[in-house]
PQR file with spaces between the fields and no chain letter, atoms N, CA, C, O and H, PARSE charges and radii, in Angstrom:
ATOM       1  N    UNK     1     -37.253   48.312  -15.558 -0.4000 1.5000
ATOM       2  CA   UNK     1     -36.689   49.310  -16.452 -0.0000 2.0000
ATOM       3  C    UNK     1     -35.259   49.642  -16.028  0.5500 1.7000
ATOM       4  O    UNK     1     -34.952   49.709  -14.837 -0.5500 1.4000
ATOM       5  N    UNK     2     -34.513   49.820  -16.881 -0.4000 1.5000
ATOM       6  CA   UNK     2     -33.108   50.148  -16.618 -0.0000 2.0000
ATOM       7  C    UNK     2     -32.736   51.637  -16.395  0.5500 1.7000
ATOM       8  O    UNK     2     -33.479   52.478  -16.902 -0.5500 1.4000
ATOM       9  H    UNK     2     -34.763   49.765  -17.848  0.4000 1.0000
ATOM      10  N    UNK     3     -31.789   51.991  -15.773 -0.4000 1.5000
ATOM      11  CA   UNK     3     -31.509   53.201  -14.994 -0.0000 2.0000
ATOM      12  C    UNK     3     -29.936   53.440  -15.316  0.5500 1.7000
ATOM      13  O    UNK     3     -29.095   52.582  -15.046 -0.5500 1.4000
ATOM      14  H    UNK     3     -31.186   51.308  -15.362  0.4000 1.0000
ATOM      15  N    UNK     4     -29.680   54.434  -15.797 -0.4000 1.5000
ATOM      16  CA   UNK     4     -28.366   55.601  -15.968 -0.0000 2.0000
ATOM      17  C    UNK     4     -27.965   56.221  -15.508  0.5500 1.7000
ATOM      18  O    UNK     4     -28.512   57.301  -15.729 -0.5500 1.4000
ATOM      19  H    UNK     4     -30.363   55.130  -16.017  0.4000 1.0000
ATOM      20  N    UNK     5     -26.976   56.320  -14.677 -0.4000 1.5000
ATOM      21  CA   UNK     5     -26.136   57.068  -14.211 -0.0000 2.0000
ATOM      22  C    UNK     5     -25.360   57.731  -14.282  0.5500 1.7000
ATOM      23  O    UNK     5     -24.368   57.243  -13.742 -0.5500 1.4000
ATOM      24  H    UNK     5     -26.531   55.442  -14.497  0.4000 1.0000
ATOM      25  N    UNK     6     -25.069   59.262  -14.913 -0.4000 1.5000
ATOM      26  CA   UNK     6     -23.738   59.667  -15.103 -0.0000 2.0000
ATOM      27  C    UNK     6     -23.514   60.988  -14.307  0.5500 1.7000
ATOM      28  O    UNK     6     -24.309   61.917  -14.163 -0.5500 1.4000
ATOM      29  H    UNK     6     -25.875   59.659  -15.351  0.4000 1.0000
ATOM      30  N    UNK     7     -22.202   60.852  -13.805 -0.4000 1.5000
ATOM      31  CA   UNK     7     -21.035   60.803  -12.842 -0.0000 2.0000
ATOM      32  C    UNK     7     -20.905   62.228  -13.426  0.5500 1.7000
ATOM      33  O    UNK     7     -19.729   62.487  -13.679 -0.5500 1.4000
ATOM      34  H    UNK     7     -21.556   60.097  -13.922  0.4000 1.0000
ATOM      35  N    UNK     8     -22.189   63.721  -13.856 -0.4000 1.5000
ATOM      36  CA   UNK     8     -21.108   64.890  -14.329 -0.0000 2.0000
ATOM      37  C    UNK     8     -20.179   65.413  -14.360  0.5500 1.7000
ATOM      38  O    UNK     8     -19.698   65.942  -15.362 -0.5500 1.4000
ATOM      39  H    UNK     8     -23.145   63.511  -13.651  0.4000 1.0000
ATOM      40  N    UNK     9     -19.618   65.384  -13.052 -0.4000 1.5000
ATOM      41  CA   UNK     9     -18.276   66.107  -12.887 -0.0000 2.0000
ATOM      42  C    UNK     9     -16.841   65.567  -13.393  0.5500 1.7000
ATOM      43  O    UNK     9     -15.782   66.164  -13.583 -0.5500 1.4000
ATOM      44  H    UNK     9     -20.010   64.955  -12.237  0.4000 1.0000
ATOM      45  N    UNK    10     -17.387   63.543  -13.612 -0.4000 1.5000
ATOM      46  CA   UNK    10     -15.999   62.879  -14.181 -0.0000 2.0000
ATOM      47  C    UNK    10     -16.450   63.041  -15.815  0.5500 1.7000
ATOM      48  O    UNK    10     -15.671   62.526  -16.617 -0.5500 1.4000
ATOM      49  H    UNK    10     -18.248   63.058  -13.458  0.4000 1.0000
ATOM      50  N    UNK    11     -17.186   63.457  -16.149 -0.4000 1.5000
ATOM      51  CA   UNK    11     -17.539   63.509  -17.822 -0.0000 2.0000
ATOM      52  C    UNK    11     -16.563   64.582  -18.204  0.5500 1.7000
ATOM      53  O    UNK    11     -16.252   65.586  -17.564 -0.5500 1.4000
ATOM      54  H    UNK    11     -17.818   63.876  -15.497  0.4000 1.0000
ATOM      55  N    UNK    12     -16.046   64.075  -19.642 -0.4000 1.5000
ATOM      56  CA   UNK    12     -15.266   65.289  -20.040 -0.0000 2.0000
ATOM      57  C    UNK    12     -15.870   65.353  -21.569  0.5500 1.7000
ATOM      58  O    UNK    12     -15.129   66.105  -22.202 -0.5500 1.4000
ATOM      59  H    UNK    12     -16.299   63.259  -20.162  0.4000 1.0000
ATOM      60  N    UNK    13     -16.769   64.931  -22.283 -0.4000 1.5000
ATOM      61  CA   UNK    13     -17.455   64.878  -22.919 -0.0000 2.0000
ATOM      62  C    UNK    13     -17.015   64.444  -24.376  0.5500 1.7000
ATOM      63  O    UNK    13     -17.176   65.012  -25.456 -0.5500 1.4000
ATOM      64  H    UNK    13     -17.371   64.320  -21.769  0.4000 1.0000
ATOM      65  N    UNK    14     -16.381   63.201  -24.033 -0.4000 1.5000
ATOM      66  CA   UNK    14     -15.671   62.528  -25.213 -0.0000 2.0000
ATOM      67  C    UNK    14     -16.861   62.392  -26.302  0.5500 1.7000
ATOM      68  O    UNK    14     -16.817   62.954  -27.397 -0.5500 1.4000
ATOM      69  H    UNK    14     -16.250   62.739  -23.155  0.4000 1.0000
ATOM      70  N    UNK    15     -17.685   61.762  -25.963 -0.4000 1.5000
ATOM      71  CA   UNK    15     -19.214   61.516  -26.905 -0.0000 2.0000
ATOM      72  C    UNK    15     -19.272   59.856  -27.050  0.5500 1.7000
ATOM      73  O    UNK    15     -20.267   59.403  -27.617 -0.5500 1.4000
ATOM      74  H    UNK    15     -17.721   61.306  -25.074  0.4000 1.0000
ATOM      75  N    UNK    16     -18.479   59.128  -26.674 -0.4000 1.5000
ATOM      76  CA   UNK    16     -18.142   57.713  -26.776 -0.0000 2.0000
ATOM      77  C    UNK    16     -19.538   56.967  -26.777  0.5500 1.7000
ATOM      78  O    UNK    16     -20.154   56.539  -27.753 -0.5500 1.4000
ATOM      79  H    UNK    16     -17.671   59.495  -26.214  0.4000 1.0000
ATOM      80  N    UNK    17     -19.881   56.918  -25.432 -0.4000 1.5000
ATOM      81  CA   UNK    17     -21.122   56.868  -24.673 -0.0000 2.0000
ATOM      82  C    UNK    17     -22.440   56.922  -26.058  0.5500 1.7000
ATOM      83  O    UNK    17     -23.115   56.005  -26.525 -0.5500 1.4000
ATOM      84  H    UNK    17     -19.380   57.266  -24.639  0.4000 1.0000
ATOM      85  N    UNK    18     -22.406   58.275  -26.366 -0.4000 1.5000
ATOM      86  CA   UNK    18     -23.446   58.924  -27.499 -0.0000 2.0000
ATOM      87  C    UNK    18     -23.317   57.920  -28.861  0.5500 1.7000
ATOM      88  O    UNK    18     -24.212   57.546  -29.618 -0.5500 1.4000
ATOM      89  H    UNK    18     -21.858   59.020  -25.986  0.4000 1.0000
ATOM      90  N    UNK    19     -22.198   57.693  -28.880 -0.4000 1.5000
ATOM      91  CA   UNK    19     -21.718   57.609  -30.498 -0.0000 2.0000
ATOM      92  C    UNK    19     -22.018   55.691  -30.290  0.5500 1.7000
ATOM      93  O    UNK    19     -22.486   55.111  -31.270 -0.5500 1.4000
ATOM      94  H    UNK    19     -21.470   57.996  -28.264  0.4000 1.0000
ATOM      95  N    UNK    20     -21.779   55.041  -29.282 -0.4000 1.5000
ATOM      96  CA   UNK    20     -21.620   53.366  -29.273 -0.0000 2.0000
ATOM      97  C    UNK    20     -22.514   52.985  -28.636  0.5500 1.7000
ATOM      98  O    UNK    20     -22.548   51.780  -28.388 -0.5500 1.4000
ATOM      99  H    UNK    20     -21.399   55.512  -28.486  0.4000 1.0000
ATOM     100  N    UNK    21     -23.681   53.944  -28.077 -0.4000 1.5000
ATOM     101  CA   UNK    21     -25.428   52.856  -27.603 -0.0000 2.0000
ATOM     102  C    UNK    21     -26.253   53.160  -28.921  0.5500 1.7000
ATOM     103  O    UNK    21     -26.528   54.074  -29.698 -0.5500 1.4000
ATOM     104  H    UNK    21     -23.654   54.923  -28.278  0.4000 1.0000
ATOM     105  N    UNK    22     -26.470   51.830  -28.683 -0.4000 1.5000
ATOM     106  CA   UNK    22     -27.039   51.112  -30.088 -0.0000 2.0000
ATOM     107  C    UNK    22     -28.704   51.796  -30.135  0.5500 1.7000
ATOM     108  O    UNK    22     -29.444   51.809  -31.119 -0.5500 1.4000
ATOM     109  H    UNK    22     -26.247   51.088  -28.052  0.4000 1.0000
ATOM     110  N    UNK    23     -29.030   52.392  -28.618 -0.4000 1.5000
ATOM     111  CA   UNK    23     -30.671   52.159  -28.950 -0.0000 2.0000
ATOM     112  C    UNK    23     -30.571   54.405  -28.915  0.5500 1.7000
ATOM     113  O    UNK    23     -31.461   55.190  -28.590 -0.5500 1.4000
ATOM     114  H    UNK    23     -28.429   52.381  -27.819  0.4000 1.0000
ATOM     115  N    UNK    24     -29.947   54.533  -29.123 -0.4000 1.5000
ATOM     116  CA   UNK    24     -29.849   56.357  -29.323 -0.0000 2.0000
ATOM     117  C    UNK    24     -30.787   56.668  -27.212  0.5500 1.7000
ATOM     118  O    UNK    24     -31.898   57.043  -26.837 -0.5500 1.4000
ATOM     119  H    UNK    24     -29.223   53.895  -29.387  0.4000 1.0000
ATOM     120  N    UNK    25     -29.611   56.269  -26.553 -0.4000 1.5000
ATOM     121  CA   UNK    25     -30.040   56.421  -24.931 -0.0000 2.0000
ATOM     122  C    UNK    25     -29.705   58.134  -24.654  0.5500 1.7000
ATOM     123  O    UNK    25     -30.527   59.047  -24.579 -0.5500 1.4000
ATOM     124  H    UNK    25     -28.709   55.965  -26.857  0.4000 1.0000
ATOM     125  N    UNK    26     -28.395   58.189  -24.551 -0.4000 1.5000
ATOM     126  CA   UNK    26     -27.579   59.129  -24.565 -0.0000 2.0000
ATOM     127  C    UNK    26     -27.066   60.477  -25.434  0.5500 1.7000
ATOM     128  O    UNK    26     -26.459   60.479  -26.505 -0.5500 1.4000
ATOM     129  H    UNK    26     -27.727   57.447  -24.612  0.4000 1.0000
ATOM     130  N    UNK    27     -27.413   61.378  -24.794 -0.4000 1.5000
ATOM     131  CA   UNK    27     -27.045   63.360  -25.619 -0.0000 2.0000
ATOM     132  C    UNK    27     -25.762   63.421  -25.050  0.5500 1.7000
ATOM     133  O    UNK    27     -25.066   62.582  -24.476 -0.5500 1.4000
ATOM     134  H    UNK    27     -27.905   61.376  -23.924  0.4000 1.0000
ATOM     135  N    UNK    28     -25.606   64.610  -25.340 -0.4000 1.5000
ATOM     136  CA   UNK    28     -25.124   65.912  -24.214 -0.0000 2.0000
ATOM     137  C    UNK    28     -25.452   66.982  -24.384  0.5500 1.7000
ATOM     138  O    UNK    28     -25.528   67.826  -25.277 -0.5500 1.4000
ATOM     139  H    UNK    28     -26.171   65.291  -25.806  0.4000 1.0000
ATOM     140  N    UNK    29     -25.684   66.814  -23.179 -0.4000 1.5000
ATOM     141  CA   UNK    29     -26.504   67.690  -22.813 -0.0000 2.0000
ATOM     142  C    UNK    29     -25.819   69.259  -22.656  0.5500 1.7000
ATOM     143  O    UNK    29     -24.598   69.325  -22.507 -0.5500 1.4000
ATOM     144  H    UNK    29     -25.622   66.129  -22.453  0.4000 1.0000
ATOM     145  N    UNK    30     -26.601   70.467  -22.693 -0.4000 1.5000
ATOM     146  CA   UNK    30     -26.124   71.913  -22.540 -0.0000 2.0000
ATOM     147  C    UNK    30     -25.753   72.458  -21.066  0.5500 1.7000
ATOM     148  O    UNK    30     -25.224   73.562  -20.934 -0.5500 1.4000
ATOM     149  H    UNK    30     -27.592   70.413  -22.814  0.4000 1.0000
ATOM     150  N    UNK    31     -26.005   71.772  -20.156 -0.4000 1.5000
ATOM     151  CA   UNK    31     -25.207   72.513  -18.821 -0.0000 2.0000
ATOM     152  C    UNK    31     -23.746   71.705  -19.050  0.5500 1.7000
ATOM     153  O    UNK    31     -23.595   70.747  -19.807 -0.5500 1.4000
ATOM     154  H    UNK    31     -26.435   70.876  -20.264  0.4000 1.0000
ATOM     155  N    UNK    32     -22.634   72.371  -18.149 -0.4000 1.5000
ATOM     156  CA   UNK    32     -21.454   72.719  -17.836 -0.0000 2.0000
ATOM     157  C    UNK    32     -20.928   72.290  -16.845  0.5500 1.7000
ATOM     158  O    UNK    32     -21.415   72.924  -15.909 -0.5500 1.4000
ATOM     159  H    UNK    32     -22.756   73.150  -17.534  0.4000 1.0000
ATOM     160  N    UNK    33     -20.297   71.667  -16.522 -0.4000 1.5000
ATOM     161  CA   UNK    33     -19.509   70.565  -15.232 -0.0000 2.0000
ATOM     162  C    UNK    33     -18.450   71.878  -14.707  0.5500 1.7000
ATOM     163  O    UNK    33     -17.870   72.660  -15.460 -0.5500 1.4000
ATOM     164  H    UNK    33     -19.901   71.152  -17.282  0.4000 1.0000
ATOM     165  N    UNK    34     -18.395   71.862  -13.319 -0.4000 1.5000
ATOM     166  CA   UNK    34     -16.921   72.297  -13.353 -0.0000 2.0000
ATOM     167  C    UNK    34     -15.890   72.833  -13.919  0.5500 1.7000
ATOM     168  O    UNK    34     -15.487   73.996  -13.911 -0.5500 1.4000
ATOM     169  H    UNK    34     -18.866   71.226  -12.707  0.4000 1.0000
ATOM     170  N    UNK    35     -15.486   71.871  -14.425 -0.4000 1.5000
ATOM     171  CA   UNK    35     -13.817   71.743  -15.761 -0.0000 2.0000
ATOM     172  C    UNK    35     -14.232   72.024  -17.181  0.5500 1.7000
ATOM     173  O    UNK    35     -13.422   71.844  -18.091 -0.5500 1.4000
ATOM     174  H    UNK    35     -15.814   70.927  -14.432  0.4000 1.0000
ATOM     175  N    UNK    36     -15.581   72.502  -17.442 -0.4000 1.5000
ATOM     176  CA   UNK    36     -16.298   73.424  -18.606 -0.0000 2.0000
ATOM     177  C    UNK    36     -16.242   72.500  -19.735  0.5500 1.7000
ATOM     178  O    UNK    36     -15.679   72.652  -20.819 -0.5500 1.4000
ATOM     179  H    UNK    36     -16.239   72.648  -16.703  0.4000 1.0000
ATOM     180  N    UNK    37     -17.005   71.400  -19.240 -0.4000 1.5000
ATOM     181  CA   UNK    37     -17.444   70.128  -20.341 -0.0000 2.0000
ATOM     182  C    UNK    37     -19.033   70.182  -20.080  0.5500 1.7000
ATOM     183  O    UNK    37     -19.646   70.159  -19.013 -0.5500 1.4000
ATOM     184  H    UNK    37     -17.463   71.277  -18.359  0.4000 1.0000
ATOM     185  N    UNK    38     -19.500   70.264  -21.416 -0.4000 1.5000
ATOM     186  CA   UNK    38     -21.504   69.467  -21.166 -0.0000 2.0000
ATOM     187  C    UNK    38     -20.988   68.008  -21.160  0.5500 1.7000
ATOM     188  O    UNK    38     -20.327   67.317  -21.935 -0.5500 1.4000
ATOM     189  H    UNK    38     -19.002   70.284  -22.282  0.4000 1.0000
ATOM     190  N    UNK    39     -21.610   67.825  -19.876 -0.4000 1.5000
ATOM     191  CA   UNK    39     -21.726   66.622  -20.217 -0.0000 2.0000
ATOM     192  C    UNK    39     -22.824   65.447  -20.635  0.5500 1.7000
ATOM     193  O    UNK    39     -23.947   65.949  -20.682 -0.5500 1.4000
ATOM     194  H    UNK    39     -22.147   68.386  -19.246  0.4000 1.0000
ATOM     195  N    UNK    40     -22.830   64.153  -20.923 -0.4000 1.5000
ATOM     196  CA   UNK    40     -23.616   63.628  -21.082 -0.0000 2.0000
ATOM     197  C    UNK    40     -24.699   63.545  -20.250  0.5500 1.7000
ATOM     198  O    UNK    40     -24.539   63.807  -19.058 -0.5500 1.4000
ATOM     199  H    UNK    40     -21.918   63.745  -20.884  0.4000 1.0000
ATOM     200  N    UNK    41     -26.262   63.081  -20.856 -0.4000 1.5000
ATOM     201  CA   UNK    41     -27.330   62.636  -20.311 -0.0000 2.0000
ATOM     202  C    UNK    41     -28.157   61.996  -20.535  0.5500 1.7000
ATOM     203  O    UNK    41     -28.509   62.346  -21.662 -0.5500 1.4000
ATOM     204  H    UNK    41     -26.392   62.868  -21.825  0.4000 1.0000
ATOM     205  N    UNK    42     -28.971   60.978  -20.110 -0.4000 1.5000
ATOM     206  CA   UNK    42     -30.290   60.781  -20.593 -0.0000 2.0000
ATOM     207  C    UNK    42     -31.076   61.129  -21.110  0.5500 1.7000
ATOM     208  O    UNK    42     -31.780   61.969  -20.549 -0.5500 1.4000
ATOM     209  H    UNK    42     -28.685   60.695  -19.194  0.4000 1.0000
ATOM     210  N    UNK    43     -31.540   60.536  -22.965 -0.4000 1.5000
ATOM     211  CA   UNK    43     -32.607   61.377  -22.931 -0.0000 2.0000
ATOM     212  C    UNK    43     -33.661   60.465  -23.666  0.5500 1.7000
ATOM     213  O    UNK    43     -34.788   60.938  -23.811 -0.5500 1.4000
ATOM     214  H    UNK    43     -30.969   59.854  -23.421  0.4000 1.0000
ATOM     215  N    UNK    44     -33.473   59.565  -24.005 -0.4000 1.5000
ATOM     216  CA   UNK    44     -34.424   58.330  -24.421 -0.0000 2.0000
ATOM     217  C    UNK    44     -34.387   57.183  -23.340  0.5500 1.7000
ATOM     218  O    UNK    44     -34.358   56.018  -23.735 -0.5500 1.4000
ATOM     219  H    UNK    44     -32.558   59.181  -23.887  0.4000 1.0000
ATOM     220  N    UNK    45     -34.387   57.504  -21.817 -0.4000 1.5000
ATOM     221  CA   UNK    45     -34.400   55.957  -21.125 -0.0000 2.0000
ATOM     222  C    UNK    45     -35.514   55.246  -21.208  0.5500 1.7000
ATOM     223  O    UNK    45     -35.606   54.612  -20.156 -0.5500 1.4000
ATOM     224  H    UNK    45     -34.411   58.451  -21.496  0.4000 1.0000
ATOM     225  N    UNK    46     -36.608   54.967  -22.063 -0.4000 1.5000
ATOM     226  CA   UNK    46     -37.382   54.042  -22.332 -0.0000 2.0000
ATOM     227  C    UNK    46     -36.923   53.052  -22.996  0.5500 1.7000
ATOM     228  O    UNK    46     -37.351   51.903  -22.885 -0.5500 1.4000
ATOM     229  H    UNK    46     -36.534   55.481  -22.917  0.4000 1.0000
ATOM     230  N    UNK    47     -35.787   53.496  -23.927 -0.4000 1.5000
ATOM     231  CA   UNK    47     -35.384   52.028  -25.190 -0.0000 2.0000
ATOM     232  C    UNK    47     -33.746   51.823  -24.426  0.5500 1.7000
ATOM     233  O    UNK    47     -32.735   51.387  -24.977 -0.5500 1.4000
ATOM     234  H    UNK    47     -35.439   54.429  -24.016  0.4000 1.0000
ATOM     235  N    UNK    48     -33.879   52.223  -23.222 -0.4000 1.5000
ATOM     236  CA   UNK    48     -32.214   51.826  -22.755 -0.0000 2.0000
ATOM     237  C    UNK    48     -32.636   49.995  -22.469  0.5500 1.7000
ATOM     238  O    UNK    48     -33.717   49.701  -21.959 -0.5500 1.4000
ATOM     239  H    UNK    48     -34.700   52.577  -22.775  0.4000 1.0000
ATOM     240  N    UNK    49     -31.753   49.060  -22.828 -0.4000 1.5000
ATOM     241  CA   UNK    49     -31.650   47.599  -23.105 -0.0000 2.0000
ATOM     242  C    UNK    49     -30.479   47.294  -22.015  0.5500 1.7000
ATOM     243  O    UNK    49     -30.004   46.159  -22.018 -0.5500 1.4000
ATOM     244  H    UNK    49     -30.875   49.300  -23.242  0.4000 1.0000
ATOM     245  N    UNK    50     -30.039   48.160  -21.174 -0.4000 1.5000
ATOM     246  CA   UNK    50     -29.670   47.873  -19.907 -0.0000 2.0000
ATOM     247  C    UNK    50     -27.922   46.947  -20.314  0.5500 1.7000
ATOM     248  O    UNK    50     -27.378   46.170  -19.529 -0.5500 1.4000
ATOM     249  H    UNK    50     -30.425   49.083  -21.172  0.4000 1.0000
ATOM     250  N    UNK    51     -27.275   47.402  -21.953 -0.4000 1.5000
ATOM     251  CA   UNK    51     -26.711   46.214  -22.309 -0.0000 2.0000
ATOM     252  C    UNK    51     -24.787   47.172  -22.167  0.5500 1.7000
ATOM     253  O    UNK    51     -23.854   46.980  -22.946 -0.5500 1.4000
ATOM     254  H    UNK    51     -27.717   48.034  -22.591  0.4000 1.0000
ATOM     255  N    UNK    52     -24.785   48.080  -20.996 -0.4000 1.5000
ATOM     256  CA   UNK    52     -23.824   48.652  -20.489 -0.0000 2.0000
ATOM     257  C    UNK    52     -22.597   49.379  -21.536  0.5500 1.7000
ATOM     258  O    UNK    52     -21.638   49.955  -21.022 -0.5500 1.4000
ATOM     259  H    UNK    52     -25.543   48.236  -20.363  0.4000 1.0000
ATOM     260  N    UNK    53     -22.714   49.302  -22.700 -0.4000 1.5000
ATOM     261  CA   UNK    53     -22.171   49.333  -23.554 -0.0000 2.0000
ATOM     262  C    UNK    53     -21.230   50.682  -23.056  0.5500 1.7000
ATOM     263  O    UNK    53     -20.010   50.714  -22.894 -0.5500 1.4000
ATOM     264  H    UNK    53     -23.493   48.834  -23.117  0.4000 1.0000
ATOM     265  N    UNK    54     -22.267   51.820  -22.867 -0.4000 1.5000
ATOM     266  CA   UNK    54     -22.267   53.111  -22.821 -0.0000 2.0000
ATOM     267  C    UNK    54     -20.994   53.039  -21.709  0.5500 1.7000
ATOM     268  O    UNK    54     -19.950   53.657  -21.916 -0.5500 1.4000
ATOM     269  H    UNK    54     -23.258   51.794  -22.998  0.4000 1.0000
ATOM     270  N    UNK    55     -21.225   52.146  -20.411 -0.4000 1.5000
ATOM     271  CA   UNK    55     -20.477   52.165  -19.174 -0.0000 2.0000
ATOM     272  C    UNK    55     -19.277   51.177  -19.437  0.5500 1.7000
ATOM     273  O    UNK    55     -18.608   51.123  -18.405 -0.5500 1.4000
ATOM     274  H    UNK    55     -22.073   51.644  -20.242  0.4000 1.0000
ATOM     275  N    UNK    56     -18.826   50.490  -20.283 -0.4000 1.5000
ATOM     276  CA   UNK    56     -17.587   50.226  -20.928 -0.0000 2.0000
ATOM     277  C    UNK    56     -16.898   50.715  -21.945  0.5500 1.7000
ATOM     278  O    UNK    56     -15.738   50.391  -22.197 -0.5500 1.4000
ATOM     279  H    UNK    56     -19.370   50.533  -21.122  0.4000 1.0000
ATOM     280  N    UNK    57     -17.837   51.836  -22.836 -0.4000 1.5000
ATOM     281  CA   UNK    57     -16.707   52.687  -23.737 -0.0000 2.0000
ATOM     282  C    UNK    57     -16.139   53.935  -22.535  0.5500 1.7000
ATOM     283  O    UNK    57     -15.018   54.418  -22.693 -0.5500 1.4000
ATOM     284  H    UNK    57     -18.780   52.099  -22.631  0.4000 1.0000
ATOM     285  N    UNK    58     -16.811   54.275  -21.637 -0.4000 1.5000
ATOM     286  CA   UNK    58     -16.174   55.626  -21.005 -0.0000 2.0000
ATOM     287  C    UNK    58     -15.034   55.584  -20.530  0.5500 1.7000
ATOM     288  O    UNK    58     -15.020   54.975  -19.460 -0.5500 1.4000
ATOM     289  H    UNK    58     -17.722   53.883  -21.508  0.4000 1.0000
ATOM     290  N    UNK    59     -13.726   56.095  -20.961 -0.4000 1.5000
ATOM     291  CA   UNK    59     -12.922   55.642  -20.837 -0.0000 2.0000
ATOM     292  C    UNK    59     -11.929   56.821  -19.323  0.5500 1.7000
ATOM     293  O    UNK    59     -10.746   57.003  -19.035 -0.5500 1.4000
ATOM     294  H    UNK    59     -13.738   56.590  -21.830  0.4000 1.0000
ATOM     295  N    UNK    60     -13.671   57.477  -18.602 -0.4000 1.5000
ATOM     296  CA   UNK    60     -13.329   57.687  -17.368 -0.0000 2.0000
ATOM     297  C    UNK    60     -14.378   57.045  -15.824  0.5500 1.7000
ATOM     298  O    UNK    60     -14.497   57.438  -14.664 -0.5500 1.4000
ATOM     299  H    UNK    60     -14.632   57.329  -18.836  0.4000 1.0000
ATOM     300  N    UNK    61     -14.850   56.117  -16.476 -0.4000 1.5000
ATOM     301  CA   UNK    61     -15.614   55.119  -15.224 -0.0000 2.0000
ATOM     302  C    UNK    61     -17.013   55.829  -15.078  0.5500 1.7000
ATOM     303  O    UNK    61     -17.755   55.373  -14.207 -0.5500 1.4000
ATOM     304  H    UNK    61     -14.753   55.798  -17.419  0.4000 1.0000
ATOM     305  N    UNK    62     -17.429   56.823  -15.781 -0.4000 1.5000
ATOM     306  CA   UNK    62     -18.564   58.492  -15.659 -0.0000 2.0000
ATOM     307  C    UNK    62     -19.900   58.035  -15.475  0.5500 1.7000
ATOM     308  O    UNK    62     -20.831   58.742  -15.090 -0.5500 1.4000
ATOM     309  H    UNK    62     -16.826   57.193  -16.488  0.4000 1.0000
ATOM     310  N    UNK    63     -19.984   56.289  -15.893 -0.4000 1.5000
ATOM     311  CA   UNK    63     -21.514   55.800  -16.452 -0.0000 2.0000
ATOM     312  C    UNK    63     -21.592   54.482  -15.213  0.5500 1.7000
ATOM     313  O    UNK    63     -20.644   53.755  -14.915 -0.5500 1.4000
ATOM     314  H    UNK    63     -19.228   55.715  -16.205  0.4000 1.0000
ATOM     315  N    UNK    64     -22.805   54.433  -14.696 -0.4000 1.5000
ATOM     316  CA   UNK    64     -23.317   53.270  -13.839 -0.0000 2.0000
ATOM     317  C    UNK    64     -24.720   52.670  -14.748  0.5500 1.7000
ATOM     318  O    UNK    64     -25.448   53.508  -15.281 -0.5500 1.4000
ATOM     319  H    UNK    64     -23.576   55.023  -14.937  0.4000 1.0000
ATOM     320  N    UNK    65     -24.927   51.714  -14.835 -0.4000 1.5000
ATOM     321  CA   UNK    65     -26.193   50.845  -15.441 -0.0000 2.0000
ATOM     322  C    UNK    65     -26.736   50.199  -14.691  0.5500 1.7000
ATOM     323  O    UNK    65     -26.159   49.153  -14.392 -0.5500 1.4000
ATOM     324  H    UNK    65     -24.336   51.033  -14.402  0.4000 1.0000
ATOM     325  N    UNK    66     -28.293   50.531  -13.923 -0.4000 1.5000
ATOM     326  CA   UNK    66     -28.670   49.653  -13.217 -0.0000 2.0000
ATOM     327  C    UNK    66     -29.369   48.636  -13.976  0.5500 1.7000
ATOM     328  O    UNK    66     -29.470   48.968  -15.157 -0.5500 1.4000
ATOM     329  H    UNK    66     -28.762   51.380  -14.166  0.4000 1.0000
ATOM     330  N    UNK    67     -29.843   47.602  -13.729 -0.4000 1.5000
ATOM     331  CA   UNK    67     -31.302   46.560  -14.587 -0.0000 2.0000
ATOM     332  C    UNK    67     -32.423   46.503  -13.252  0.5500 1.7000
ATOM     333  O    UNK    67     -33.502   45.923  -13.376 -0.5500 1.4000
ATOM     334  H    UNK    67     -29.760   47.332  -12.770  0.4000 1.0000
């Protein structure tokens, strides 16, 4: 099963992530980082397809994809 990683404190909560995984992996979520962004989270990792998408639109490095 594939595994998600995101980096809260580098999230600034573009929605990139949310808006370009194909299998609906990724929210954002209602807690508050630091620098007063929700940031993203997991919330369907059963249909995550491990296919990094999420961790090449972030256009601050925020997402790790394990397989």
């Amino acid at each position: 099963m594939a595994r998600v990683e995101i980096r809260s404190e580098s999230c600034k909560s573009c929605q990139y992530c949310v808006k370009f995984c194909p299998k609906g992996v990724l929210a954002i979520g209602d807690k508050v980082n630091s620098k007063g962004y929700e940031y993203s989270v997991p919330v369907n990792m059963e249909a995550c397809i491990a296919c990094c998408i999420c961790a090449r639109m972030c256009p601050d490095a925020a997402i790790e994809v394990y397989k």
